[in-house]
N, CA, C and O atoms as a printed pandas DataFrame, in Angstrom:
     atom_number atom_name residue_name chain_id  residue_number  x_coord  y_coord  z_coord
0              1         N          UNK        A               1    0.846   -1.180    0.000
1              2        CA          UNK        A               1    0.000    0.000    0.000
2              3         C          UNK        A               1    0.891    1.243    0.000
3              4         O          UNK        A               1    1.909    1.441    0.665
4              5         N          UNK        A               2    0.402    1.887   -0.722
5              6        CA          UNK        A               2    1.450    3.545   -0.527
6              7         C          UNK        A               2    0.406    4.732    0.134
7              8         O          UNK        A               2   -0.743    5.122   -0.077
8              9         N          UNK        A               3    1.445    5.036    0.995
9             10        CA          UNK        A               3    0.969    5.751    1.919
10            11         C          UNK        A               3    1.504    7.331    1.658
11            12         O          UNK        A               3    2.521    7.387    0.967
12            13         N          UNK        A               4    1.019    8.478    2.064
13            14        CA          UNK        A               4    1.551    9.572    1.539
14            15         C          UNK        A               4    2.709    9.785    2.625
15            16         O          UNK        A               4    2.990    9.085    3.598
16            17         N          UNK        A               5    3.373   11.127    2.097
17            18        CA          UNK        A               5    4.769   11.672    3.277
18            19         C          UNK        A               5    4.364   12.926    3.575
19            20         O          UNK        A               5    3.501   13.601    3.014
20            21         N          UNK        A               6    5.161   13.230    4.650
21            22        CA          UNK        A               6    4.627   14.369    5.071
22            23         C          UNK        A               6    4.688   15.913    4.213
23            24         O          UNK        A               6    4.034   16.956    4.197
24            25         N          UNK        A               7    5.799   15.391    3.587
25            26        CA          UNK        A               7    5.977   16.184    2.456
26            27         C          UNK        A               7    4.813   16.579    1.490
27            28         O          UNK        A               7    4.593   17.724    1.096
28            29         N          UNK        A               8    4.151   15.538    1.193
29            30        CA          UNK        A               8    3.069   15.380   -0.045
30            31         C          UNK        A               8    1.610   16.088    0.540
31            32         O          UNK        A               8    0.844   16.770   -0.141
32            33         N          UNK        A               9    1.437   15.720    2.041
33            34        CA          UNK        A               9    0.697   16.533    2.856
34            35         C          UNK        A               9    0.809   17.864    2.870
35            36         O          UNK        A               9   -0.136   18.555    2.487
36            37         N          UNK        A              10    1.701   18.288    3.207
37            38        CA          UNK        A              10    2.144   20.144    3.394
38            39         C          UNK        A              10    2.301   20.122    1.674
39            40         O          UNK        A              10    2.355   21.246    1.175
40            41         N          UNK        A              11    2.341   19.525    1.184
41            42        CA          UNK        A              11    2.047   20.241   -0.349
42            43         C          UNK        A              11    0.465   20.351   -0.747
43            44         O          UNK        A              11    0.024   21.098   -1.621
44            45         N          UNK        A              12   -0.182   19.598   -0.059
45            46        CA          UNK        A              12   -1.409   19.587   -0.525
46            47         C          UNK        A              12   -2.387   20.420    0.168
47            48         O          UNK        A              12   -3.565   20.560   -0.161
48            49         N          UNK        A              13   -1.677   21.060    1.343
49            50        CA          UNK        A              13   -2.006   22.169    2.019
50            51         C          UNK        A              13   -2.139   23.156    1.174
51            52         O          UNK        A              13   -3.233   23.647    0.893
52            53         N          UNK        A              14   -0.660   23.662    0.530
53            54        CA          UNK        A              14   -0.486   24.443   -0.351
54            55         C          UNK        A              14   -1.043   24.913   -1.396
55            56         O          UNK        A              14   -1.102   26.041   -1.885
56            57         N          UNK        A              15   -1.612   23.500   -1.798
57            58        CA          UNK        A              15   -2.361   23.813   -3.243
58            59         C          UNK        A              15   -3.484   23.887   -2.956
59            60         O          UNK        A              15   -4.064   24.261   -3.975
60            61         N          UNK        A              16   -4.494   23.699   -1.807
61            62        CA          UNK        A              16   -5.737   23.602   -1.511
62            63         C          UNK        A              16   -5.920   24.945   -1.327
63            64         O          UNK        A              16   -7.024   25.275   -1.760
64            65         N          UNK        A              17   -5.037   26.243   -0.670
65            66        CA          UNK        A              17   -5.116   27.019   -0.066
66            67         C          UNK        A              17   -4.973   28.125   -1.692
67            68         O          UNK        A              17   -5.942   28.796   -2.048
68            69         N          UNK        A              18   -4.073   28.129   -2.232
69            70        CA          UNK        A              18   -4.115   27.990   -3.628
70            71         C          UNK        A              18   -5.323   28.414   -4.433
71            72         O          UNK        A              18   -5.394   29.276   -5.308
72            73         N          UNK        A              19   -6.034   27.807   -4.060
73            74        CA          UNK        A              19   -7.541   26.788   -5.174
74            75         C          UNK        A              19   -8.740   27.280   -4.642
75            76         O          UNK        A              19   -9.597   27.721   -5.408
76            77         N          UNK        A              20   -8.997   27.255   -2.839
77            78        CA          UNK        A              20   -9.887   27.327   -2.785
78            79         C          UNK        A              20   -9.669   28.236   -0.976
79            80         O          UNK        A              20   -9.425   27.866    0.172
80            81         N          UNK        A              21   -9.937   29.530   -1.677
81            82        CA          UNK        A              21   -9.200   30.048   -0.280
82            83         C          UNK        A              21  -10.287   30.984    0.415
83            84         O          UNK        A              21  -10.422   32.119   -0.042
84            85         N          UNK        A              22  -11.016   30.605    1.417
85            86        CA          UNK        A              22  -12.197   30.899    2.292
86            87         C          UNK        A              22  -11.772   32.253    2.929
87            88         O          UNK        A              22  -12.491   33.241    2.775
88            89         N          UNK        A              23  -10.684   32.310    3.600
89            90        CA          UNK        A              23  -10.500   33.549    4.348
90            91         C          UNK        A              23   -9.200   34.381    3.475
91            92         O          UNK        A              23   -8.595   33.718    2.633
92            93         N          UNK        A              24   -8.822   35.749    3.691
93            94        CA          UNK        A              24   -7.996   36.354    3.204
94            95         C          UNK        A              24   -7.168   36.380    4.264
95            96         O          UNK        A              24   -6.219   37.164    4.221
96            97         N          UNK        A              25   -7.341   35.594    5.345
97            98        CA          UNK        A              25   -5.771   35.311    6.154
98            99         C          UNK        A              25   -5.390   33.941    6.172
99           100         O          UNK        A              25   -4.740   33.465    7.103
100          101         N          UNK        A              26   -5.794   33.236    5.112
101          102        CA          UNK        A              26   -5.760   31.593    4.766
102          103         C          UNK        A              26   -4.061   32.015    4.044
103          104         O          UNK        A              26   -3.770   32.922    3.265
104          105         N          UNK        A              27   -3.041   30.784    4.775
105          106        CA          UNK        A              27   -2.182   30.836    4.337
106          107         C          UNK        A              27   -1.387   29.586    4.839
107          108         O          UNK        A              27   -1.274   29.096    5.962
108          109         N          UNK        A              28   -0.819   29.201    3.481
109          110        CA          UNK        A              28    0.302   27.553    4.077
110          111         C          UNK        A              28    1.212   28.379    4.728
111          112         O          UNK        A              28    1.767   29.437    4.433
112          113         N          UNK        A              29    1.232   27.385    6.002
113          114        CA          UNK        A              29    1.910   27.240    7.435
114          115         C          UNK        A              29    1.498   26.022    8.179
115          116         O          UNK        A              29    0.412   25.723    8.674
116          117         N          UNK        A              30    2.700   25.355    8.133
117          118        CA          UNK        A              30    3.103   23.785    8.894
118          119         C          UNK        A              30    2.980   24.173   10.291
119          120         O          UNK        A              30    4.015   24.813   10.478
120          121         N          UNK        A              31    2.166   24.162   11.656
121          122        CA          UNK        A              31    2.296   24.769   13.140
122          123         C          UNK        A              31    2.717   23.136   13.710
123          124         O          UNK        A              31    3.150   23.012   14.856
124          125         N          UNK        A              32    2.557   22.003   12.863
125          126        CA          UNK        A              32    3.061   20.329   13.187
126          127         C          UNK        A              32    3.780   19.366   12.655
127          128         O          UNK        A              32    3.287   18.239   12.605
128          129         N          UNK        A              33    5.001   19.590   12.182
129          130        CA          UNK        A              33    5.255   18.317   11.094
130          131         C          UNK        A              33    4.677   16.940   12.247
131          132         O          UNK        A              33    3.784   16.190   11.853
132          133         N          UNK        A              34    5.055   16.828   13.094
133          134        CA          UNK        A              34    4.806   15.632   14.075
134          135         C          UNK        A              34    3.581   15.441   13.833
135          136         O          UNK        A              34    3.367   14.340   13.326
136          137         N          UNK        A              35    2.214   16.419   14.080
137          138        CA          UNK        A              35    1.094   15.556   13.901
138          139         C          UNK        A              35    0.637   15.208   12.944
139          140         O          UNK        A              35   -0.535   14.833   12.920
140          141         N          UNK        A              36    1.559   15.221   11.641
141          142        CA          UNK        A              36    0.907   14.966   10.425
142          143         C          UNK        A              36    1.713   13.555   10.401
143          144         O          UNK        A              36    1.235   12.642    9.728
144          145         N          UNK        A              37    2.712   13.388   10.991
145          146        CA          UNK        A              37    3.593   12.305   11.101
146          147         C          UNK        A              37    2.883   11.141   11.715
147          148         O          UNK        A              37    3.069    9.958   11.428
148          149         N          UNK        A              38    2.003   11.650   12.642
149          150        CA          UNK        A              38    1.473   10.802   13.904
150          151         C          UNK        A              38    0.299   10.697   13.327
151          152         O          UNK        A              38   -0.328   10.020   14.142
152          153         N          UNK        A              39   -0.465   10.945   12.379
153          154        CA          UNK        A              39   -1.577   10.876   11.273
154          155         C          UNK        A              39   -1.023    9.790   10.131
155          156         O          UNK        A              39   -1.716    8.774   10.097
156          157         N          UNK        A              40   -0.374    9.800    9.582
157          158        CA          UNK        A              40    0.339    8.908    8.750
158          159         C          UNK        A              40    0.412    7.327    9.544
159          160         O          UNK        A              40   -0.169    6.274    9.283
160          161         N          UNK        A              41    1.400    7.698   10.621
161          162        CA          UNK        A              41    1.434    6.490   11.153
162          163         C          UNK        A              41    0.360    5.653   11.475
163          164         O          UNK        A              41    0.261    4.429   11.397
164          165         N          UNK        A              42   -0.707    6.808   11.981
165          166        CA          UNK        A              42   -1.817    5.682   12.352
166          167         C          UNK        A              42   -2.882    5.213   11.473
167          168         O          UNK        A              42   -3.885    4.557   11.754
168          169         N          UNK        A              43   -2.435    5.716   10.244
169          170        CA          UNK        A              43   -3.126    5.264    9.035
170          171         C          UNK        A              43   -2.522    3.739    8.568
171          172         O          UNK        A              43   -3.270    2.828    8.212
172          173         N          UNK        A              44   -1.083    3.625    8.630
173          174        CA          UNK        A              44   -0.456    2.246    8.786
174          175         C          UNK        A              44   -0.318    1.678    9.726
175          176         O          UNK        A              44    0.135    0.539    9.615
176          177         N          UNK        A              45   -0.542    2.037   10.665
177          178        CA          UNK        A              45   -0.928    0.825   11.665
178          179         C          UNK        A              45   -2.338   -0.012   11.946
179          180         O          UNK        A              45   -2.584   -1.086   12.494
180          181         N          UNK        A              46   -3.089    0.943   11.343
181          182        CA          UNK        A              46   -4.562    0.559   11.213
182          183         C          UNK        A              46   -5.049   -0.865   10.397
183          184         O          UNK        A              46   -4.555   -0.964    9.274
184          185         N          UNK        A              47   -5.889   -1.900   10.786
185          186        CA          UNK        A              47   -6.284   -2.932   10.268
186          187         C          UNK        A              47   -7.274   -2.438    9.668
187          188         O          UNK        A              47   -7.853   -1.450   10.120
188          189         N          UNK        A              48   -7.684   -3.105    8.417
189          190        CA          UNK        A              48   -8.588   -2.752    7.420
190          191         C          UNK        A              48   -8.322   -2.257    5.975
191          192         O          UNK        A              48   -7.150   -1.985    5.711
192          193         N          UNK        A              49   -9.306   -2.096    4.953
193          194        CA          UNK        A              49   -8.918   -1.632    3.630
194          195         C          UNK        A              49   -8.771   -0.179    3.725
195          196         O          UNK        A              49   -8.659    0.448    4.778
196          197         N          UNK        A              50   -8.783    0.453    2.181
197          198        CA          UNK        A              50   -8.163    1.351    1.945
198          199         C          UNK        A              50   -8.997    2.430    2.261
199          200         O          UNK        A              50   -8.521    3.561    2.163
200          201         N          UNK        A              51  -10.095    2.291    2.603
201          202        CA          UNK        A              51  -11.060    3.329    3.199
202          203         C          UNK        A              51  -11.216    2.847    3.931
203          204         O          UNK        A              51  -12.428    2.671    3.811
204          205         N          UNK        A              52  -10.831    2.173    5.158
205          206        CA          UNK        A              52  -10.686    2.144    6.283
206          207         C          UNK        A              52   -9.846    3.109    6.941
207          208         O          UNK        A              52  -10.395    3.937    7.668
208          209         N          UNK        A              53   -8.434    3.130    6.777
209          210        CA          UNK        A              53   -7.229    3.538    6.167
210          211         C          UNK        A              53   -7.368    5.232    6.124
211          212         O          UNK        A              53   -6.932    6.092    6.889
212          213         N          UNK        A              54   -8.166    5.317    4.890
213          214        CA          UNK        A              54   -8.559    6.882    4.404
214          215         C          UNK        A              54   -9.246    7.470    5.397
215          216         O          UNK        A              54   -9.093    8.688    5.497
216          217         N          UNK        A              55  -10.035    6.879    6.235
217          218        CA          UNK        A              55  -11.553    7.699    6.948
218          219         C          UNK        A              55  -10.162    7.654    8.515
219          220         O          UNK        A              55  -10.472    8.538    9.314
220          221         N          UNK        A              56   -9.439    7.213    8.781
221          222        CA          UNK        A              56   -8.298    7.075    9.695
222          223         C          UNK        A              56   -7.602    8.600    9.437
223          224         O          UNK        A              56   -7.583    9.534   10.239
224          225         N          UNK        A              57   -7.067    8.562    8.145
225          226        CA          UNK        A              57   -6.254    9.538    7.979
226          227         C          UNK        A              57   -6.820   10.796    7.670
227          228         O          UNK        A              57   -6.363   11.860    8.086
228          229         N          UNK        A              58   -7.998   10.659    6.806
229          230        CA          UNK        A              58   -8.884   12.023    7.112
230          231         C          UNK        A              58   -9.319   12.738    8.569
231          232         O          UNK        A              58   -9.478   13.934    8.816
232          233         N          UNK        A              59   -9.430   11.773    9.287
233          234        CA          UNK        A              59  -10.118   12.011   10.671
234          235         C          UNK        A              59   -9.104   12.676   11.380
235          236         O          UNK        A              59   -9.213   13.759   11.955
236          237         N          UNK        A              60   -7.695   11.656   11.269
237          238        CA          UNK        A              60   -6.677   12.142   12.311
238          239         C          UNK        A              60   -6.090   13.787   11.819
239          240         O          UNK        A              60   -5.948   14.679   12.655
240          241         N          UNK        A              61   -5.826   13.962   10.495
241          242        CA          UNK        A              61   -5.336   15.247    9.715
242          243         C          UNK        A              61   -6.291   16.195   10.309
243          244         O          UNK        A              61   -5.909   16.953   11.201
244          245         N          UNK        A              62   -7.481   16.211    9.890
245          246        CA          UNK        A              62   -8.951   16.974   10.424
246          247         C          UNK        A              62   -8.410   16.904   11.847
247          248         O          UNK        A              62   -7.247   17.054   11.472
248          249         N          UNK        A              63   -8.311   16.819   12.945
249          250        CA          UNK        A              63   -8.335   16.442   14.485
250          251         C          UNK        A              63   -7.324   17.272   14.771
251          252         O          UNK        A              63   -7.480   18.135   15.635
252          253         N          UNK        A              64   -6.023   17.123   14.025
253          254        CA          UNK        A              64   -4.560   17.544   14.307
254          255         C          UNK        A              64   -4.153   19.185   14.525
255          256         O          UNK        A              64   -3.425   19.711   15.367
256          257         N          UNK        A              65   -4.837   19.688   13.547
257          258        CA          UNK        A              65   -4.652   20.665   13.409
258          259         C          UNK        A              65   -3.380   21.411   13.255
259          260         O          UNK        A              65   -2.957   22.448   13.765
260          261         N          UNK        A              66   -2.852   20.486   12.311
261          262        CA          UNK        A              66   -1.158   20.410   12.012
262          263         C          UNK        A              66   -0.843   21.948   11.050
263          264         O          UNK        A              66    0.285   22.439   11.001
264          265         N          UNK        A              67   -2.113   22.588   10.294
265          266        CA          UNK        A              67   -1.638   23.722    9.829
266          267         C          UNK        A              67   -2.440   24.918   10.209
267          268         O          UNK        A              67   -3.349   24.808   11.032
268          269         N          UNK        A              68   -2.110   26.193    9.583
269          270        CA          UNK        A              68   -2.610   27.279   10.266
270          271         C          UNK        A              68   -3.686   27.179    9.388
271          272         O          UNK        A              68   -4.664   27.830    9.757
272          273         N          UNK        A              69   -3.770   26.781    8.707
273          274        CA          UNK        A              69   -5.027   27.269    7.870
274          275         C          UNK        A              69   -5.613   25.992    6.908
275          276         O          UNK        A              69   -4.795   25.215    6.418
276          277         N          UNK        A              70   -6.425   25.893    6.771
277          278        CA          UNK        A              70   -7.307   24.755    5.441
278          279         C          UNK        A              70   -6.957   23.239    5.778
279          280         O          UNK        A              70   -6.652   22.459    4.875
280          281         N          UNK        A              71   -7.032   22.713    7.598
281          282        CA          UNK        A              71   -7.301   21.663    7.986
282          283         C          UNK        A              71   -8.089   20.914    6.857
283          284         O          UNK        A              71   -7.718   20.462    5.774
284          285         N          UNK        A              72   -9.210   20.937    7.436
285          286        CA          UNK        A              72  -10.152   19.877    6.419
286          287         C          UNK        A              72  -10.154   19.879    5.020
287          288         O          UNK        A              72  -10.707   18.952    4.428
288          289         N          UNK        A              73   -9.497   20.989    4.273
289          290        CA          UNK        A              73   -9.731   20.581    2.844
290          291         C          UNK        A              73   -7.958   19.576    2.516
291          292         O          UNK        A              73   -7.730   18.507    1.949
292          293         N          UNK        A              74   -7.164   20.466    3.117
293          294        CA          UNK        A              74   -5.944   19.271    3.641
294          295         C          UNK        A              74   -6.047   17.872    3.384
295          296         O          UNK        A              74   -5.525   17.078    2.602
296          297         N          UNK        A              75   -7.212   17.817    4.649
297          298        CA          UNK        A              75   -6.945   16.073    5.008
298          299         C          UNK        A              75   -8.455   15.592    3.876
299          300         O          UNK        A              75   -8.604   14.405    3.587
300          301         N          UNK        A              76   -9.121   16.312    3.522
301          302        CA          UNK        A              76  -10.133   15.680    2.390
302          303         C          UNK        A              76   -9.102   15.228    1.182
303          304         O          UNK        A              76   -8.888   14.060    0.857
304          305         N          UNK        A              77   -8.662   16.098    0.741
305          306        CA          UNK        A              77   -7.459   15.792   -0.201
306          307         C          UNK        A              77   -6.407   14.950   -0.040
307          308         O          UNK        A              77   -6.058   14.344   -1.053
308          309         N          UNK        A              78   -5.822   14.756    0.944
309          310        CA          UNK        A              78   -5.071   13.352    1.427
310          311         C          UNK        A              78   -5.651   12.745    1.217
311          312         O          UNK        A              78   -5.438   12.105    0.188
312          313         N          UNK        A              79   -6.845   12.454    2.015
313          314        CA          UNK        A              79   -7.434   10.943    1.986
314          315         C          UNK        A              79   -8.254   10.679    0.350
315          316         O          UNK        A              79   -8.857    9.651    0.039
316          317         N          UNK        A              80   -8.120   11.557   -0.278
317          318        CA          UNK        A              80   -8.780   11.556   -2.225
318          319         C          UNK        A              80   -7.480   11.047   -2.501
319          320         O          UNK        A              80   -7.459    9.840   -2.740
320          321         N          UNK        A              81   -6.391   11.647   -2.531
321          322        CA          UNK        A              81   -5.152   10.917   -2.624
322          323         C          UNK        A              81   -4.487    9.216   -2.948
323          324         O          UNK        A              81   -4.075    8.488   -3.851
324          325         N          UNK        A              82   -4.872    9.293   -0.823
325          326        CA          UNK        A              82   -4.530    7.729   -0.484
326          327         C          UNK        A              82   -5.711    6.916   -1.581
327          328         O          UNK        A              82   -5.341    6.077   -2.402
328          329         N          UNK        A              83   -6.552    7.162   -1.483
329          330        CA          UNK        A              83   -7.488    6.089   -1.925
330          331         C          UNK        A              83   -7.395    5.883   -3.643
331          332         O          UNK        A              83   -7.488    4.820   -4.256
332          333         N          UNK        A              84   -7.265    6.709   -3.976
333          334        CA          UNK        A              84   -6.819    6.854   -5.929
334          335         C          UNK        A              84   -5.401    5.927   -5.944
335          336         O          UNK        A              84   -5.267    4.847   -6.519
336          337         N          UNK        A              85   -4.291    6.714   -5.084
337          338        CA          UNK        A              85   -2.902    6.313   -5.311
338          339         C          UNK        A              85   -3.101    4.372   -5.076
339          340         O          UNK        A              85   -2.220    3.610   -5.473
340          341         N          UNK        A              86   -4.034    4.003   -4.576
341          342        CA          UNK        A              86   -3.972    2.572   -4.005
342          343         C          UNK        A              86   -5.250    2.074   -4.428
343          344         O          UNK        A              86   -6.032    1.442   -3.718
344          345         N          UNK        A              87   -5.468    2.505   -6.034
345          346        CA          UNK        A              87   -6.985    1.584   -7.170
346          347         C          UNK        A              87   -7.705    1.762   -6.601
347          348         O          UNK        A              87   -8.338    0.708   -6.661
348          349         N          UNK        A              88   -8.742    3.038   -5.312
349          350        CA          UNK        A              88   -9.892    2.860   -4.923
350          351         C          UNK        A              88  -10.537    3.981   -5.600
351          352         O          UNK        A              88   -9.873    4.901   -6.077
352          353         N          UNK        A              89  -12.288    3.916   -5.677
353          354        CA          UNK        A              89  -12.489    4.790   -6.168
354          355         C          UNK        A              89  -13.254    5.998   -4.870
355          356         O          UNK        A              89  -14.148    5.818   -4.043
356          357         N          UNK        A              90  -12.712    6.776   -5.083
357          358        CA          UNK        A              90  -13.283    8.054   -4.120
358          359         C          UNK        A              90  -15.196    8.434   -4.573
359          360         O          UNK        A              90  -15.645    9.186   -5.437
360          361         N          UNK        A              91  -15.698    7.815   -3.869
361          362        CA          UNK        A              91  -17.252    8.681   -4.215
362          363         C          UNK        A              91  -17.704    9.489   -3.462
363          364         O          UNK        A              91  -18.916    9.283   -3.382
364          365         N          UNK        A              92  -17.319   10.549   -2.673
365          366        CA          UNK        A              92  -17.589   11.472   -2.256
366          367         C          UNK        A              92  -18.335   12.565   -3.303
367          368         O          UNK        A              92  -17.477   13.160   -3.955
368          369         N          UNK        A              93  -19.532   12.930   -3.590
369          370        CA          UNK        A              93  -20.010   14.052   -4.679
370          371         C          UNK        A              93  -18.992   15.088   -4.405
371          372         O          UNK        A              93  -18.089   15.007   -3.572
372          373         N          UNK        A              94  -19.356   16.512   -5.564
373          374        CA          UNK        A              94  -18.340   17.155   -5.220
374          375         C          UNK        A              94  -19.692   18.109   -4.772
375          376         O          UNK        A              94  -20.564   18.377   -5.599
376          377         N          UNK        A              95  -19.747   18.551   -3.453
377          378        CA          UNK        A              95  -21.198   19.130   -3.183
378          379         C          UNK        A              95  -20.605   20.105   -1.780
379          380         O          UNK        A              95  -20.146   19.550   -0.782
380          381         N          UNK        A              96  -20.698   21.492   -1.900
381          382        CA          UNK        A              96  -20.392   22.503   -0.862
382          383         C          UNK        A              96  -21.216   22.487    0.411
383          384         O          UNK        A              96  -21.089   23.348    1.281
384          385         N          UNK        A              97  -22.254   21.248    0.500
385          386        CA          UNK        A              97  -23.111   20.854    1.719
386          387         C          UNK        A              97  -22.202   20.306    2.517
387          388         O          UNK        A              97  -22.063   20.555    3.714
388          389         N          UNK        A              98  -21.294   19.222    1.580
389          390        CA          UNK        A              98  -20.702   18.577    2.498
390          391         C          UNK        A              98  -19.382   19.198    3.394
391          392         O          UNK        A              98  -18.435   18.446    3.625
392          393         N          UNK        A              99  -19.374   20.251    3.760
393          394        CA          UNK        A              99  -18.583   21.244    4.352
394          395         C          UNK        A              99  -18.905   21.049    5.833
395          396         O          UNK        A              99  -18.071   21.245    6.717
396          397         N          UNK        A             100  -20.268   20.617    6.074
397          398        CA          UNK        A             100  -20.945   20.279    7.216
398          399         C          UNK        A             100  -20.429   18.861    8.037
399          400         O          UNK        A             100  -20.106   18.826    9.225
400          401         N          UNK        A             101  -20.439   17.809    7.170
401          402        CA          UNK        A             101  -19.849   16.783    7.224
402          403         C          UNK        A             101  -18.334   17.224    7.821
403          404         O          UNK        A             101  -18.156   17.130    9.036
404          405         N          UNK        A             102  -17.683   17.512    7.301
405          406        CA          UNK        A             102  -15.793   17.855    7.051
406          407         C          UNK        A             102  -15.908   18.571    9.196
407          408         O          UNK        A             102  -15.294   18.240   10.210
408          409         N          UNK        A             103  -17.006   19.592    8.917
409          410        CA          UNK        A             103  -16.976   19.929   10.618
410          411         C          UNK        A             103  -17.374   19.196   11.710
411          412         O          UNK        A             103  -16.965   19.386   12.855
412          413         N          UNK        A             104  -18.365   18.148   11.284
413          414        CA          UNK        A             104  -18.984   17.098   12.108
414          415         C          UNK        A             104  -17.666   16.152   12.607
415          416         O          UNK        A             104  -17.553   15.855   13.796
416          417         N          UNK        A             105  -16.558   15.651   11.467
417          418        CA          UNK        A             105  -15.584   14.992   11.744
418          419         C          UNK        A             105  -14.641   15.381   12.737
419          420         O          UNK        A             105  -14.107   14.648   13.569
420          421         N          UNK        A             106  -14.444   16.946   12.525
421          422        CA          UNK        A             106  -13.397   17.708   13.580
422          423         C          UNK        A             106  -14.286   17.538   14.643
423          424         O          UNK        A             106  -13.626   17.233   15.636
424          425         N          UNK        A             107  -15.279   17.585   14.852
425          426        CA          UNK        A             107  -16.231   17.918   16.171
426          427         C          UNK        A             107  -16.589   16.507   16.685
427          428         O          UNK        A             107  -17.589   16.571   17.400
428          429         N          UNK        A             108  -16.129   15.314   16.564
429          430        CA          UNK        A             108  -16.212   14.191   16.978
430          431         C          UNK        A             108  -17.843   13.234   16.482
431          432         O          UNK        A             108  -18.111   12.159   17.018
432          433         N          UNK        A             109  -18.539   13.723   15.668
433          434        CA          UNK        A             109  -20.121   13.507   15.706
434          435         C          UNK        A             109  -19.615   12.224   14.303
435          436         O          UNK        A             109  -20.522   11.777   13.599
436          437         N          UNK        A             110  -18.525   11.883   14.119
437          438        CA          UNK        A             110  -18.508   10.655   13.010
438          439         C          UNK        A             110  -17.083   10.216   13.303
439          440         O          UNK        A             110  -15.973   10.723   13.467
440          441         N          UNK        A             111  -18.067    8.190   13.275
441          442        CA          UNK        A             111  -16.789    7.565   13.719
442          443         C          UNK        A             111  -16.365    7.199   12.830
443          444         O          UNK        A             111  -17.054    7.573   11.881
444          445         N          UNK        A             112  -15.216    6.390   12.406
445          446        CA          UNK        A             112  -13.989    5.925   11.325
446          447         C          UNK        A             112  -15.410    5.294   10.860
447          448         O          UNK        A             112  -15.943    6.155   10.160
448          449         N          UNK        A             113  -16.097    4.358   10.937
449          450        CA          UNK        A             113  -16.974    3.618    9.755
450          451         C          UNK        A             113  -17.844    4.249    8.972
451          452         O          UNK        A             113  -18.178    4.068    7.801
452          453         N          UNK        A             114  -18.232    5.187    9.966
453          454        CA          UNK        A             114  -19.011    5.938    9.000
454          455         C          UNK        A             114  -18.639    6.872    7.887
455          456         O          UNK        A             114  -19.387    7.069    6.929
456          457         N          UNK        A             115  -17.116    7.617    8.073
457          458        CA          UNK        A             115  -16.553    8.056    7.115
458          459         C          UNK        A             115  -16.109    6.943    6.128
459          460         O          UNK        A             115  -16.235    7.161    4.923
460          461         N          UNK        A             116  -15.466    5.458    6.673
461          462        CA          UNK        A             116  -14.949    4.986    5.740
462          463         C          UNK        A             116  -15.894    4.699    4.896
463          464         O          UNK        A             116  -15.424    4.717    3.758
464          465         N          UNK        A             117  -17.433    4.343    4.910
465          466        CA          UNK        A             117  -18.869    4.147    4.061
466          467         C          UNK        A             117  -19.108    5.673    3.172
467          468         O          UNK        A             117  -19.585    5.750    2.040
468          469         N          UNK        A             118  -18.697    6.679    3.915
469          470        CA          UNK        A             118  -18.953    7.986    2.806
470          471         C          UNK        A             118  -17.582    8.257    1.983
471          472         O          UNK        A             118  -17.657    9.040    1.036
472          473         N          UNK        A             119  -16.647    7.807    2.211
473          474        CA          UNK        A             119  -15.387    7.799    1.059
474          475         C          UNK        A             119  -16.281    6.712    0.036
475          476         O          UNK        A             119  -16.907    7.186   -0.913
476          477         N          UNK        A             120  -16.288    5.514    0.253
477          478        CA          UNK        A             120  -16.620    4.090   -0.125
478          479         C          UNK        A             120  -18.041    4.219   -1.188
479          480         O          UNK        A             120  -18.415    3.661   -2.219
480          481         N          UNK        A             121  -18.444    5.048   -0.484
481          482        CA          UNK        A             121  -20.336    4.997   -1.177
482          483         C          UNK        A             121  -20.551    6.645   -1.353
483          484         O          UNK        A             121  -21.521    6.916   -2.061
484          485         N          UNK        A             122  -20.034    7.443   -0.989
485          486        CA          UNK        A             122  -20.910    8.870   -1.383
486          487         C          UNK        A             122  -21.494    8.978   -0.076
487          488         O          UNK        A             122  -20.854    9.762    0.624
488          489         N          UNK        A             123  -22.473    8.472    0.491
489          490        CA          UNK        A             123  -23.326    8.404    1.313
490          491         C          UNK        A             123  -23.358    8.466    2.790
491          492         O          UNK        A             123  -23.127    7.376    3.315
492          493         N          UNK        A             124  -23.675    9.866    3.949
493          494        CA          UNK        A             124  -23.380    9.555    5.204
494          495         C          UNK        A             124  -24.631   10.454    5.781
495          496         O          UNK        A             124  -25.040   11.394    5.099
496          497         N          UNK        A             125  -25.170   10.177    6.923
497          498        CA          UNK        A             125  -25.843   10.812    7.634
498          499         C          UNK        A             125  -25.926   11.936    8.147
499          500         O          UNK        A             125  -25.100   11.982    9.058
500          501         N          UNK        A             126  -26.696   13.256    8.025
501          502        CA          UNK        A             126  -26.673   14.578    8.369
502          503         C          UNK        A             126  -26.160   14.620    9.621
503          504         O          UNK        A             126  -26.484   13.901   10.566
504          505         N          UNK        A             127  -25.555   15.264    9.606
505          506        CA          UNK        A             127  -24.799   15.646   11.009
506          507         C          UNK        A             127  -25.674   16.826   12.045
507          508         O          UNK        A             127  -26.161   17.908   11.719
508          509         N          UNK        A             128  -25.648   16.134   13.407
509          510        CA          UNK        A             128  -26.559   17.213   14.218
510          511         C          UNK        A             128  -25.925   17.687   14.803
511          512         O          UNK        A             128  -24.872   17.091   15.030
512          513         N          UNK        A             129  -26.100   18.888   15.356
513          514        CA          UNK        A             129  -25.381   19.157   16.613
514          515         C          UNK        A             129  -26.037   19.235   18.298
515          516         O          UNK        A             129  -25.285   19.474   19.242
């Protein structure tokens, strides 16, 4: 399985911030190489397939808060990444609702299965608060 580096992460910071930039103080800045390190790792240590894996490393990136700016589109993009780089297919729609979702994950309201079923299928449950 190929797994990303931390390198490929803080690049994908970069380009997300790049692409799709929400605030005018949105800017690449690494505040963790370690927790992106400690995100990685526990994506390979993890039992299960590749969206198992992905909904791991999305969750932990999202959680970490390894950069100053564009967490979740970060670790959405990693885990689109991992799962392409290793023959899976990503069905996530491409839909600006699911922005809600991406905060539900930081906010603890979705566990690893249920993300790994919305990488896997498109498909996850409205998030309440």
């Amino acid at each position: 399985m190929k797994y990303p580096t931390v390198e490929e992460i803080e690049e994908y910071n970069v380009l997300v911030l790049g692409i799709i930039r929400v605030k005018k103080a949105d800017r690449p800045q690494v505040l963790s190489r370690q927790k992106i390190m400690k995100a990685i790792e526990v994506c390979e240590s993890v039992e299960g397939d590749i969206y198992q894996k992905a909904a791991v490393l999305l969750q932990h990136l999202v959680r970490a808060h390894a950069f100053a700016s564009g967490n979740r589109r970060t670790a959405f993009v990693a885990a689109k990444a991992f799962v392409l780089d290793n023959g899976g297919s990503f069905n996530i729609p491409d839909d600006p609702s699911y922005a809600a979702v991406m905060l539900g994950i930081r906010e603890g309201r979705y566990n690893e299965k249920e993300i790994a079923e919305w990488i896997k299928n498109g498909k996850i449950r409205k998030s309440s608060r």
